[in-house]
PDB file of N, CA, C, O and CB in Angstrom:
ATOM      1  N   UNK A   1       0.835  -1.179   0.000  1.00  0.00           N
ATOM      2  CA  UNK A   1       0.000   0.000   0.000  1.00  0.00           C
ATOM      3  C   UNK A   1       0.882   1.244   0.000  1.00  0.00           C
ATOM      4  O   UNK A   1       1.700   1.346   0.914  1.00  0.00           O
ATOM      5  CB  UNK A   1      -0.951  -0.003   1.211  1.00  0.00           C
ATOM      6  N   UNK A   2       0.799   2.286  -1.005  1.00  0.00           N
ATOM      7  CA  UNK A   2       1.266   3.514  -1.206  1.00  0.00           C
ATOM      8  C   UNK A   2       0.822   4.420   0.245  1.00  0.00           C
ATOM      9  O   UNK A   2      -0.236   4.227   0.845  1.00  0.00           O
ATOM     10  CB  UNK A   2       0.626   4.066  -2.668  1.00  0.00           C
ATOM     11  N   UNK A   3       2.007   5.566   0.705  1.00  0.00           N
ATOM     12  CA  UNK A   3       1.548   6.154   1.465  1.00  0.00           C
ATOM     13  C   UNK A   3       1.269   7.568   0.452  1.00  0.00           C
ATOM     14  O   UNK A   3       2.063   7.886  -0.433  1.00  0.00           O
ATOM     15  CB  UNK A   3       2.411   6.117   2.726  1.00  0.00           C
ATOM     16  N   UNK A   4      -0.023   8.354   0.760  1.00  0.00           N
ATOM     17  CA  UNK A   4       0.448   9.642   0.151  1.00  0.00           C
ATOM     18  C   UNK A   4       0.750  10.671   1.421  1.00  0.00           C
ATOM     19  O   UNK A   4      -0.110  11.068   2.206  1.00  0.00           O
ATOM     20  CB  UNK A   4      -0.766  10.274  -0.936  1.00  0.00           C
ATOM     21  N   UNK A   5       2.403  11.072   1.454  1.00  0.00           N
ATOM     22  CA  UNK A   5       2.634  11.807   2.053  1.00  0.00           C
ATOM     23  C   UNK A   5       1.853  13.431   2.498  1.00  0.00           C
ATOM     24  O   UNK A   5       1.734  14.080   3.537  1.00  0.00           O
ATOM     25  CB  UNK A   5       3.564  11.678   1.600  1.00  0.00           C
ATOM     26  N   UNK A   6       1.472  13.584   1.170  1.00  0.00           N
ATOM     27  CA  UNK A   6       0.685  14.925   0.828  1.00  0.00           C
ATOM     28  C   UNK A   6      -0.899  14.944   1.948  1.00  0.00           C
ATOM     29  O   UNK A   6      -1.720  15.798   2.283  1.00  0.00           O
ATOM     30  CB  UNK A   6       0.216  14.847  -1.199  1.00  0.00           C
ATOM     31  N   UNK A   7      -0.717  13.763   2.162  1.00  0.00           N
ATOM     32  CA  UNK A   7      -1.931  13.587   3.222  1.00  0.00           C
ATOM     33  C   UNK A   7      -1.191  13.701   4.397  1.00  0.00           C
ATOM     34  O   UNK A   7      -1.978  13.906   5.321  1.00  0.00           O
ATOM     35  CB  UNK A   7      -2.830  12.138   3.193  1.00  0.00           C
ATOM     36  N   UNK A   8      -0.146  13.664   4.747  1.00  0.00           N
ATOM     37  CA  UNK A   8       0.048  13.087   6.115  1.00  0.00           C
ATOM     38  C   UNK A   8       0.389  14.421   6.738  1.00  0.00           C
ATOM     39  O   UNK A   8       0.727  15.349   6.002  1.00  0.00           O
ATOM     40  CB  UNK A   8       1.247  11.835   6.289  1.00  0.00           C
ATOM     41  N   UNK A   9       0.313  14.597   8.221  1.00  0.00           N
ATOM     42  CA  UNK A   9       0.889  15.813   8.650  1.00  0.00           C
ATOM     43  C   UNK A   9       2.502  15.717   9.323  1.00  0.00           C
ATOM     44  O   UNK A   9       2.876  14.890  10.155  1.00  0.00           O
ATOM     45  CB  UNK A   9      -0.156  16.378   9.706  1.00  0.00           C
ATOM     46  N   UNK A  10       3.039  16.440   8.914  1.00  0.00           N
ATOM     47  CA  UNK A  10       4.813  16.593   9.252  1.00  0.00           C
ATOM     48  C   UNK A  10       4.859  16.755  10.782  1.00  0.00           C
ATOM     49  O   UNK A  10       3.808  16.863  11.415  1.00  0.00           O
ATOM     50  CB  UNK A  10       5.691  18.165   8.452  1.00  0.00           C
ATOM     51  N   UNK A  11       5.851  16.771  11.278  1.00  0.00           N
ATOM     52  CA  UNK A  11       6.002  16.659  13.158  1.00  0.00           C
ATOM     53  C   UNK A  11       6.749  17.769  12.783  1.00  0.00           C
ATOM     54  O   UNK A  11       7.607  17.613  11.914  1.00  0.00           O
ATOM     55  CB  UNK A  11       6.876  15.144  14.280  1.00  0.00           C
ATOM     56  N   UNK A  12       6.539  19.104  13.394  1.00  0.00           N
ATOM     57  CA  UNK A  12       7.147  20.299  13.474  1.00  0.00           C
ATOM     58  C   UNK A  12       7.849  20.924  14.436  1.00  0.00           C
ATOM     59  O   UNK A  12       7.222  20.648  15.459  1.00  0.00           O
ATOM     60  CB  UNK A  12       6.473  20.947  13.267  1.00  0.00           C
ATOM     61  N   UNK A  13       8.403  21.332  14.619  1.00  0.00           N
ATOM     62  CA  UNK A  13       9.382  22.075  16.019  1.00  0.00           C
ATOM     63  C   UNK A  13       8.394  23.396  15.943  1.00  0.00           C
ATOM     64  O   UNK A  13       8.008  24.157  15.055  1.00  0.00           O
ATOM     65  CB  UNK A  13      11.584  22.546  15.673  1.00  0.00           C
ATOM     66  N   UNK A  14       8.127  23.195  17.872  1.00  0.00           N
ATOM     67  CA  UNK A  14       6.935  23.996  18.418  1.00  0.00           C
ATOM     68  C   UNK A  14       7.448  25.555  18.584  1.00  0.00           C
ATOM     69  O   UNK A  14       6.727  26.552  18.542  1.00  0.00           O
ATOM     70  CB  UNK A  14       6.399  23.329  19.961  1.00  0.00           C
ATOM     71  N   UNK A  15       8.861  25.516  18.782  1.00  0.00           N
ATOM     72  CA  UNK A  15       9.258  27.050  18.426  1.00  0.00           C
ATOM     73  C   UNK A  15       9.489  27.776  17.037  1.00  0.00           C
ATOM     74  O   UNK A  15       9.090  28.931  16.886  1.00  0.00           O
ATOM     75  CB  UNK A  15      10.450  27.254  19.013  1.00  0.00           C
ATOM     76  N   UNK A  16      10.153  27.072  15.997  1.00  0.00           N
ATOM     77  CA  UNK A  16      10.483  27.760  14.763  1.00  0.00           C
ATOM     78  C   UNK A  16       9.487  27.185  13.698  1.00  0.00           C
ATOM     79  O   UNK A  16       9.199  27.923  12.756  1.00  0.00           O
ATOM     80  CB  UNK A  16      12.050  27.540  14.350  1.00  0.00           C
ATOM     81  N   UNK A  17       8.973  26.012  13.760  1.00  0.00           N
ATOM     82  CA  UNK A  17       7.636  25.247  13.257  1.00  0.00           C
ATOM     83  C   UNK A  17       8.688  25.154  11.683  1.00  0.00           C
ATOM     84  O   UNK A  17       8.258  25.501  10.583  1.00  0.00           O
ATOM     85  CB  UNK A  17       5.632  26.397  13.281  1.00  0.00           C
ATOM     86  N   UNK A  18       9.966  24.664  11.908  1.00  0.00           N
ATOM     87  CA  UNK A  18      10.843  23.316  10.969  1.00  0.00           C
ATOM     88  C   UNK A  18      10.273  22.369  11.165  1.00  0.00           C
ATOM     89  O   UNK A  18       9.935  22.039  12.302  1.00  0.00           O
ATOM     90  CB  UNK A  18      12.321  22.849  11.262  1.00  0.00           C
ATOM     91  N   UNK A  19       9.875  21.312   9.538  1.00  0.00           N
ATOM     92  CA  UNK A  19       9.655  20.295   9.761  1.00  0.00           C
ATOM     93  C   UNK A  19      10.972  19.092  10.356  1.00  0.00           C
ATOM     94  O   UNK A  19      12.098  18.926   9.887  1.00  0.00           O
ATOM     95  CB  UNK A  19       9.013  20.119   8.631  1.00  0.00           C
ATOM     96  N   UNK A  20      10.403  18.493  11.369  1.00  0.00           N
ATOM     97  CA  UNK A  20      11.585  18.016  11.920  1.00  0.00           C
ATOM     98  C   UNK A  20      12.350  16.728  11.099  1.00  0.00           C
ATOM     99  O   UNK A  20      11.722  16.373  10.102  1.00  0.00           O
ATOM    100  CB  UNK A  20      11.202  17.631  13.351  1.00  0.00           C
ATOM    101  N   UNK A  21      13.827  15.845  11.413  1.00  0.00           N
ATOM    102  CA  UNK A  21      14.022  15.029  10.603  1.00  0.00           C
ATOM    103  C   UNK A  21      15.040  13.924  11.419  1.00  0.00           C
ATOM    104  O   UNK A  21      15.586  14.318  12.450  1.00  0.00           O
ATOM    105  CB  UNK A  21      14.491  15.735   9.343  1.00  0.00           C
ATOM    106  N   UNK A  22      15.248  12.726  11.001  1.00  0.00           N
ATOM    107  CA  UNK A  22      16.631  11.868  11.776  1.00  0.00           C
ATOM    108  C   UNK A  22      17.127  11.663  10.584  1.00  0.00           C
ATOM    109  O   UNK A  22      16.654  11.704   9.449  1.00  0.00           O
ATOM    110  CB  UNK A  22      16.459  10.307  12.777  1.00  0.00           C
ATOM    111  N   UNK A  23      18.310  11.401  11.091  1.00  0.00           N
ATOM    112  CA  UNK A  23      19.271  11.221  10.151  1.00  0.00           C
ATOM    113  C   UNK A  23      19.778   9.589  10.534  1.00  0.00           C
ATOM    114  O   UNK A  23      19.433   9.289  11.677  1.00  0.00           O
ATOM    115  CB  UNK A  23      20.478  12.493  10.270  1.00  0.00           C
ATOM    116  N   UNK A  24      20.438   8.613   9.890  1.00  0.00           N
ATOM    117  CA  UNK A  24      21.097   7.427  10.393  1.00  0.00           C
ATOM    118  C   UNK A  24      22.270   7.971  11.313  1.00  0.00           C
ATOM    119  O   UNK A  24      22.822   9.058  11.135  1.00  0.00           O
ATOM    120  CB  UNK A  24      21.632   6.469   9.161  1.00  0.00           C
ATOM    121  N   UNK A  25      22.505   7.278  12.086  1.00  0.00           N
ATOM    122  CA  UNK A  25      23.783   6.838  12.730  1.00  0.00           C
ATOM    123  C   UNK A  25      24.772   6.084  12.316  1.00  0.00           C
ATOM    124  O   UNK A  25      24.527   4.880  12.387  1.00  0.00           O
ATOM    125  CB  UNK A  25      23.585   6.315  13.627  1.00  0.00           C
ATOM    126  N   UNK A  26      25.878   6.390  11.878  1.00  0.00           N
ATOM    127  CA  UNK A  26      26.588   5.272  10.771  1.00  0.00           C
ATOM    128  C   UNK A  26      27.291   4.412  11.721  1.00  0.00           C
ATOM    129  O   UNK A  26      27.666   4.776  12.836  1.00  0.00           O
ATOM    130  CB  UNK A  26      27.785   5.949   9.526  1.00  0.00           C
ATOM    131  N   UNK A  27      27.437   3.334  11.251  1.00  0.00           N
ATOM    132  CA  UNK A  27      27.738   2.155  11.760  1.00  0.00           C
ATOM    133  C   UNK A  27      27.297   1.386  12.785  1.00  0.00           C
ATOM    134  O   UNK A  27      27.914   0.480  13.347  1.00  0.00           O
ATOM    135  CB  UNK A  27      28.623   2.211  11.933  1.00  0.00           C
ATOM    136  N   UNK A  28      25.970   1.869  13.054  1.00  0.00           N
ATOM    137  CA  UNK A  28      24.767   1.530  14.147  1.00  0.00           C
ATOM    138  C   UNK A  28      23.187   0.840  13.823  1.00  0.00           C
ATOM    139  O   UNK A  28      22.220   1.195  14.497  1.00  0.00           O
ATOM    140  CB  UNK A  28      24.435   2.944  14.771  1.00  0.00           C
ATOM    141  N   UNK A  29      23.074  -0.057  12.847  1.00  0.00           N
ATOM    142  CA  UNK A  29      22.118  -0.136  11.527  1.00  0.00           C
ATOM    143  C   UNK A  29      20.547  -0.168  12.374  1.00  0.00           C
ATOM    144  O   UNK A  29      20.275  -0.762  13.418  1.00  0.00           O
ATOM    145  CB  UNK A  29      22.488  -1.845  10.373  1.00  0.00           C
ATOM    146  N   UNK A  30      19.904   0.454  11.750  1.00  0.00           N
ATOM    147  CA  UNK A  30      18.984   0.138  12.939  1.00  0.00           C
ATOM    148  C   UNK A  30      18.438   1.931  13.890  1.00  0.00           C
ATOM    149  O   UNK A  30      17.290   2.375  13.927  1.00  0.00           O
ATOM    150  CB  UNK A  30      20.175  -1.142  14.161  1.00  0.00           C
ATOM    151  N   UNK A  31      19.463   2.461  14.404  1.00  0.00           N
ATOM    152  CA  UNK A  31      19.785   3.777  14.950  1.00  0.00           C
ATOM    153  C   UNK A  31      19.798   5.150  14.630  1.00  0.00           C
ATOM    154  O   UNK A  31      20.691   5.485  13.851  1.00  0.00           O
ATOM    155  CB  UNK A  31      20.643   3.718  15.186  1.00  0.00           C
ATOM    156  N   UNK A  32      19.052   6.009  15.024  1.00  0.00           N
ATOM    157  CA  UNK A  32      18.917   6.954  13.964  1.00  0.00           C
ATOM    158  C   UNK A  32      18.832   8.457  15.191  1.00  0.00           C
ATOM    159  O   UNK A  32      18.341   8.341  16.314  1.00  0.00           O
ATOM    160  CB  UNK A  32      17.284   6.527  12.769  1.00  0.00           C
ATOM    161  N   UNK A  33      19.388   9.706  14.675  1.00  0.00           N
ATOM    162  CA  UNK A  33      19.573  10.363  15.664  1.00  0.00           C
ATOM    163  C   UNK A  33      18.612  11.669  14.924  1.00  0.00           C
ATOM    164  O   UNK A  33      18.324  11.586  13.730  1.00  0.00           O
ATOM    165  CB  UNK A  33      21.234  10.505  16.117  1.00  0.00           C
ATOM    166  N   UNK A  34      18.119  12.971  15.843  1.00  0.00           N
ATOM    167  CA  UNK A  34      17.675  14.149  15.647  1.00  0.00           C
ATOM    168  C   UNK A  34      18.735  14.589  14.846  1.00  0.00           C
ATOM    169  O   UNK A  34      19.930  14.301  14.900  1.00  0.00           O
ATOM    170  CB  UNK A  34      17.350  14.909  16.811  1.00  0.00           C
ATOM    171  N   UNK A  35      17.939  15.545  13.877  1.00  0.00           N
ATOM    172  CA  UNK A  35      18.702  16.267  12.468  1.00  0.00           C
ATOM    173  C   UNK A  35      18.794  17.902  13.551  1.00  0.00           C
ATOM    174  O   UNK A  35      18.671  17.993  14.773  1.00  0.00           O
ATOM    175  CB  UNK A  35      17.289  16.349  10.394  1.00  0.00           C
ATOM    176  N   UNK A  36      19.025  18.906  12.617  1.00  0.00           N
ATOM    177  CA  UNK A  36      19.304  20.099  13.562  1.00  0.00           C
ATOM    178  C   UNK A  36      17.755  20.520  12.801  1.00  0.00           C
ATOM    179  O   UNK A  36      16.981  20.201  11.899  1.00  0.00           O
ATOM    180  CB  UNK A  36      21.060  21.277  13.365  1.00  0.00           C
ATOM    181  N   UNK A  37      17.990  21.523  13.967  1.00  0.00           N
ATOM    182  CA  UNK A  37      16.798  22.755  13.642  1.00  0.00           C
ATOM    183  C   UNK A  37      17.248  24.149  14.297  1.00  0.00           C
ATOM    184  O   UNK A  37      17.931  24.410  15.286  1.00  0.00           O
ATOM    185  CB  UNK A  37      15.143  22.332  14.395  1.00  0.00           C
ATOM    186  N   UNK A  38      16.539  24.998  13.274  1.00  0.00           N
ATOM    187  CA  UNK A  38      17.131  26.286  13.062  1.00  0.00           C
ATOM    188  C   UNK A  38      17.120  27.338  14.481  1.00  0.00           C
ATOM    189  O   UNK A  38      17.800  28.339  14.705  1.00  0.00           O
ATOM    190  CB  UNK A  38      16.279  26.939  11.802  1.00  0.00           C
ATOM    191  N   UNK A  39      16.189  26.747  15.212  1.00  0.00           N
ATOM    192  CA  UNK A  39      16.322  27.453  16.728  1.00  0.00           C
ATOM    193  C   UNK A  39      16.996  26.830  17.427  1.00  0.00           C
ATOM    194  O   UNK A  39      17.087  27.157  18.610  1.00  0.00           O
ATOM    195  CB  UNK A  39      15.195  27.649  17.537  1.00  0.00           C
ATOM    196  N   UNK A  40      17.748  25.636  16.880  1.00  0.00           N
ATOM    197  CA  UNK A  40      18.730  24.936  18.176  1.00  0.00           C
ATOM    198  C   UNK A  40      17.789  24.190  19.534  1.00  0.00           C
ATOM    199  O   UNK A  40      18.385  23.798  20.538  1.00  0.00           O
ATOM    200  CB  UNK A  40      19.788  26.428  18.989  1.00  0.00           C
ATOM    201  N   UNK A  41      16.513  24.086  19.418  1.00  0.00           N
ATOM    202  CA  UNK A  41      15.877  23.386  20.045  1.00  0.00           C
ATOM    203  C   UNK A  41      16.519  21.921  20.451  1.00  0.00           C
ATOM    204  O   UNK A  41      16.867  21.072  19.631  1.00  0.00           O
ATOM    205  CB  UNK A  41      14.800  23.396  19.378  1.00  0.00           C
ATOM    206  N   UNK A  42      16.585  21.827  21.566  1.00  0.00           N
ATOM    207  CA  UNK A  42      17.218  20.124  21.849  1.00  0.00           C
ATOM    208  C   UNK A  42      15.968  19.175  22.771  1.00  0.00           C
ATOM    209  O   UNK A  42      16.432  18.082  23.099  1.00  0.00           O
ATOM    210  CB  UNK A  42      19.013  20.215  23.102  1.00  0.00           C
ATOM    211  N   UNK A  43      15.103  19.301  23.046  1.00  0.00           N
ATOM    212  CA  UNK A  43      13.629  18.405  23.478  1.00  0.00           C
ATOM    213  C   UNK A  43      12.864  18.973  22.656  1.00  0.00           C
ATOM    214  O   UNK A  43      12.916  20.062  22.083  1.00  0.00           O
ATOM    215  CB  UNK A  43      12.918  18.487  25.055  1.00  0.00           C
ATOM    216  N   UNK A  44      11.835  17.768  22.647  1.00  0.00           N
ATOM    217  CA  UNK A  44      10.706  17.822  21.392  1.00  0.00           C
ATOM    218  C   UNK A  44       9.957  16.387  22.712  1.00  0.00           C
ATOM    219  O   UNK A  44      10.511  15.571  23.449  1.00  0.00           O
ATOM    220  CB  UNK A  44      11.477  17.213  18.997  1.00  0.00           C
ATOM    221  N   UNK A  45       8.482  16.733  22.418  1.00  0.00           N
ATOM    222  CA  UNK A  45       7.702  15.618  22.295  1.00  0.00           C
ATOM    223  C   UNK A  45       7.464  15.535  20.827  1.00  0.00           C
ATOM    224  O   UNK A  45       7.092  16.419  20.056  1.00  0.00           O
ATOM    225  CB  UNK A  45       6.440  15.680  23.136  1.00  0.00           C
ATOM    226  N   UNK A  46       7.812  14.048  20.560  1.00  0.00           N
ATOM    227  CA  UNK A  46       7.565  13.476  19.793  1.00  0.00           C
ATOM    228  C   UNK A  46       6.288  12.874  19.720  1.00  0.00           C
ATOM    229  O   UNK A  46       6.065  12.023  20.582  1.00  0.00           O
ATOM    230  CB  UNK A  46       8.359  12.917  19.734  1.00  0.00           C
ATOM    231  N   UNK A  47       5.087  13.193  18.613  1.00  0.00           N
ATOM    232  CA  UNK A  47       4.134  12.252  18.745  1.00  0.00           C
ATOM    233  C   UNK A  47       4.206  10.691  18.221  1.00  0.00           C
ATOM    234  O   UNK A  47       5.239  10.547  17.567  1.00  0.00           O
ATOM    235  CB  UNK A  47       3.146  12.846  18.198  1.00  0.00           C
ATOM    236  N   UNK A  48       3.367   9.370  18.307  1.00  0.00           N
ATOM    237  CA  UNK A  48       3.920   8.508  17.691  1.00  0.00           C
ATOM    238  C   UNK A  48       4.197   8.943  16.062  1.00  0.00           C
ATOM    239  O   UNK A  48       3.252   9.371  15.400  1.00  0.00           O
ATOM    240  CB  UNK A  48       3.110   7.358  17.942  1.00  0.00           C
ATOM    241  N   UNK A  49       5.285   8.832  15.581  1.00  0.00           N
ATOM    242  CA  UNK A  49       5.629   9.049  14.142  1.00  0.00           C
ATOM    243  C   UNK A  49       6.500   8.273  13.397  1.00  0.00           C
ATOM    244  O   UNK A  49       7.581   7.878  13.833  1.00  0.00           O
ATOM    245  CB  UNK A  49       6.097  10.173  13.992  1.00  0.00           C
ATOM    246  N   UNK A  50       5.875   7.935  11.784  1.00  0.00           N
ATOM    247  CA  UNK A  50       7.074   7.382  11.046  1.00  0.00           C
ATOM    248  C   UNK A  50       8.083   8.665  10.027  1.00  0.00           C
ATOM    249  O   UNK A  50       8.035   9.842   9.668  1.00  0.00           O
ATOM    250  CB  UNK A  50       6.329   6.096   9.956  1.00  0.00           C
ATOM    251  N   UNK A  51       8.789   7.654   9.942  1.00  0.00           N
ATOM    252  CA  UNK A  51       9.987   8.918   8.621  1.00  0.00           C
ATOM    253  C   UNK A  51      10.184   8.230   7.643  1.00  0.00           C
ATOM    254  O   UNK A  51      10.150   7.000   7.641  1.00  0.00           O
ATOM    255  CB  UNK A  51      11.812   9.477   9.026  1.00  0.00           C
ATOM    256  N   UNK A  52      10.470   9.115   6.463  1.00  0.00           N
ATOM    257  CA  UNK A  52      10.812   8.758   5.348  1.00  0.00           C
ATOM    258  C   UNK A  52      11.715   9.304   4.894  1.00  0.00           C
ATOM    259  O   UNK A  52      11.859  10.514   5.064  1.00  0.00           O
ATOM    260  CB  UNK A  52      10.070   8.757   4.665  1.00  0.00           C
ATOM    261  N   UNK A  53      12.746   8.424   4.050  1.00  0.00           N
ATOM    262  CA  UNK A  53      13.930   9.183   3.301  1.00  0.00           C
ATOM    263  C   UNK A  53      14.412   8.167   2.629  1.00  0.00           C
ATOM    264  O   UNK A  53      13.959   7.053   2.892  1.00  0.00           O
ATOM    265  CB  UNK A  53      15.082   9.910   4.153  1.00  0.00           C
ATOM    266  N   UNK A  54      15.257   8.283   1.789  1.00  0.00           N
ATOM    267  CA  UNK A  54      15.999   7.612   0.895  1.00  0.00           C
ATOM    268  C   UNK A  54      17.529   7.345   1.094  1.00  0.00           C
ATOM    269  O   UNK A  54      18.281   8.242   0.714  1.00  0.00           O
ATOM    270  CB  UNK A  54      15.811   8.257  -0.204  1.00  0.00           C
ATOM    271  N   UNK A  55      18.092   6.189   1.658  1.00  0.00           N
ATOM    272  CA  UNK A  55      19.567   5.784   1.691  1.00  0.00           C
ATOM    273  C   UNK A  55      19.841   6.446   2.743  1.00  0.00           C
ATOM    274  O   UNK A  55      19.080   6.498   3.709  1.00  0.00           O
ATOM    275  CB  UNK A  55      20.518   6.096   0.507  1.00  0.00           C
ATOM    276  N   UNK A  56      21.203   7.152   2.663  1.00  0.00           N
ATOM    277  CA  UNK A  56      21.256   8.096   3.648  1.00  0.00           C
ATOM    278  C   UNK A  56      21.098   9.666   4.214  1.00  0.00           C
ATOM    279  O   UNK A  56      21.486  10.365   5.149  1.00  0.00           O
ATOM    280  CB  UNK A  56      21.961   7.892   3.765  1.00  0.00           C
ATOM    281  N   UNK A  57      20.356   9.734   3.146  1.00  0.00           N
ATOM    282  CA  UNK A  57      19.531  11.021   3.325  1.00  0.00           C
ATOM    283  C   UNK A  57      18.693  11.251   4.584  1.00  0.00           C
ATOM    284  O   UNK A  57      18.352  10.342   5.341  1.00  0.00           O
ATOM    285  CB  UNK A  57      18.595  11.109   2.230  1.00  0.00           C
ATOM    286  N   UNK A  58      18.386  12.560   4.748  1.00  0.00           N
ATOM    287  CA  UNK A  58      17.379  12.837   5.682  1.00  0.00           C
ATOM    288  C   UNK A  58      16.324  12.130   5.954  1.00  0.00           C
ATOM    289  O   UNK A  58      15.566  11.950   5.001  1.00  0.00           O
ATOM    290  CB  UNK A  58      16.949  13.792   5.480  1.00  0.00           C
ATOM    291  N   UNK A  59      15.981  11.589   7.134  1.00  0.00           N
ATOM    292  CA  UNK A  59      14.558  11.221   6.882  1.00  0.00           C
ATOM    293  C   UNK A  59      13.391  11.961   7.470  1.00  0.00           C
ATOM    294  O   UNK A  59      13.017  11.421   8.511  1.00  0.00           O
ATOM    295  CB  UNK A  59      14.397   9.953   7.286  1.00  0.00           C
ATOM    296  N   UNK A  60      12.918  12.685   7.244  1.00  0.00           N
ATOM    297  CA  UNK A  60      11.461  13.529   7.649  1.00  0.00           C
ATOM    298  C   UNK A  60      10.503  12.727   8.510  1.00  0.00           C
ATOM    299  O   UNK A  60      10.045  11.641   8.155  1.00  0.00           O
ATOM    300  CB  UNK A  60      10.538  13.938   6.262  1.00  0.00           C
ATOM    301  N   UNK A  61      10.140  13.513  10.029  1.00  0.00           N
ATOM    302  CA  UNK A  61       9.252  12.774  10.422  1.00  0.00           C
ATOM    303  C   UNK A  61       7.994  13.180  10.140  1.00  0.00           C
ATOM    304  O   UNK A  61       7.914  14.386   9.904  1.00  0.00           O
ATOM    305  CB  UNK A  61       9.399  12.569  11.551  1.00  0.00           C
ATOM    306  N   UNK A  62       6.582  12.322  10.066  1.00  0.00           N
ATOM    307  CA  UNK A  62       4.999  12.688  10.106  1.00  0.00           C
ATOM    308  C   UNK A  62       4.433  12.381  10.866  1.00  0.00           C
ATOM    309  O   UNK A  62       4.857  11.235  11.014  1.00  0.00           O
ATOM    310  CB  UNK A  62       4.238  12.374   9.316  1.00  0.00           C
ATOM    311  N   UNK A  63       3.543  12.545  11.724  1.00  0.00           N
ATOM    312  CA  UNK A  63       2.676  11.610  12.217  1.00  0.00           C
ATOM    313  C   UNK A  63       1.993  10.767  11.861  1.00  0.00           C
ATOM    314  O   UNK A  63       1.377  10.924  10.806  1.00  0.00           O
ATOM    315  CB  UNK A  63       2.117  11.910  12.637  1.00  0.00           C
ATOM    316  N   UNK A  64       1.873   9.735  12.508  1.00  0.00           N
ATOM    317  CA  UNK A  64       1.122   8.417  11.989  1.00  0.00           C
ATOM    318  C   UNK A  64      -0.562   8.416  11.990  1.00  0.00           C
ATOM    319  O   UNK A  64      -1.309   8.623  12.947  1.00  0.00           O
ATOM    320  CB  UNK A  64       1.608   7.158  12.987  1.00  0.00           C
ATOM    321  N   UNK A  65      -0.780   8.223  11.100  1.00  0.00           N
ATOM    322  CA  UNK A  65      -2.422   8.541  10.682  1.00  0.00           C
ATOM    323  C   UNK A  65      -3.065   7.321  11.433  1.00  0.00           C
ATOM    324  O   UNK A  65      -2.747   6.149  11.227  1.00  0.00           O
ATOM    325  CB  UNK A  65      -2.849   8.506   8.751  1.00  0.00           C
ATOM    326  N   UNK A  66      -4.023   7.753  12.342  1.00  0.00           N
ATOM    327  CA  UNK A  66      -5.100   7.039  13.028  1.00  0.00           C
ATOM    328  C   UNK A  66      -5.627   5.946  11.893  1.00  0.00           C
ATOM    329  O   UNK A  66      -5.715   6.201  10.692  1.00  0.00           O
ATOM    330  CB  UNK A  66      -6.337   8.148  13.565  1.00  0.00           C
ATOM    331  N   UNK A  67      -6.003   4.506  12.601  1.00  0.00           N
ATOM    332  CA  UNK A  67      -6.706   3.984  11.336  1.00  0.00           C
ATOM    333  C   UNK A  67      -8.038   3.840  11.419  1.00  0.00           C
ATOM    334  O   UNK A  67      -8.676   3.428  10.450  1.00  0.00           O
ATOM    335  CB  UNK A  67      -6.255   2.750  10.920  1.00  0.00           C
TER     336      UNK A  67
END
């Protein structure tokens, strides 16, 4: 099943409202750490959310759509 992202809502940082992102952890497979954001924010509630990205690119988080 296709997700359409365009539906989904992004997890945003509550001060500068960047969509937020993880990045991999290299040599940790599996592990994935907070990307930066432009206010330097370091806590976030996270709601439950998945990410998407390609290889080792960014991966963007969304929230996970109720079913």
């Amino acid at each position: 099943m296709k997700l359409d992202l365009s539906k989904m809502e992004p997890v945003e940082c509550p001060d500068c409202h960047q969509q937020l992102f993880i990045t991999r952890v290299p040599d940790e497979p599996g592990r994935a750490k907070f990307g930066g954001c432009r206010c330097e924010r370091k806590v976030y509630d996270i709601p439950d959310s998945v990410a998407f990205g390609i290889g080792e690119a960014p991966m963007f988080l969304y929230k996970k759509q109720s079913s």
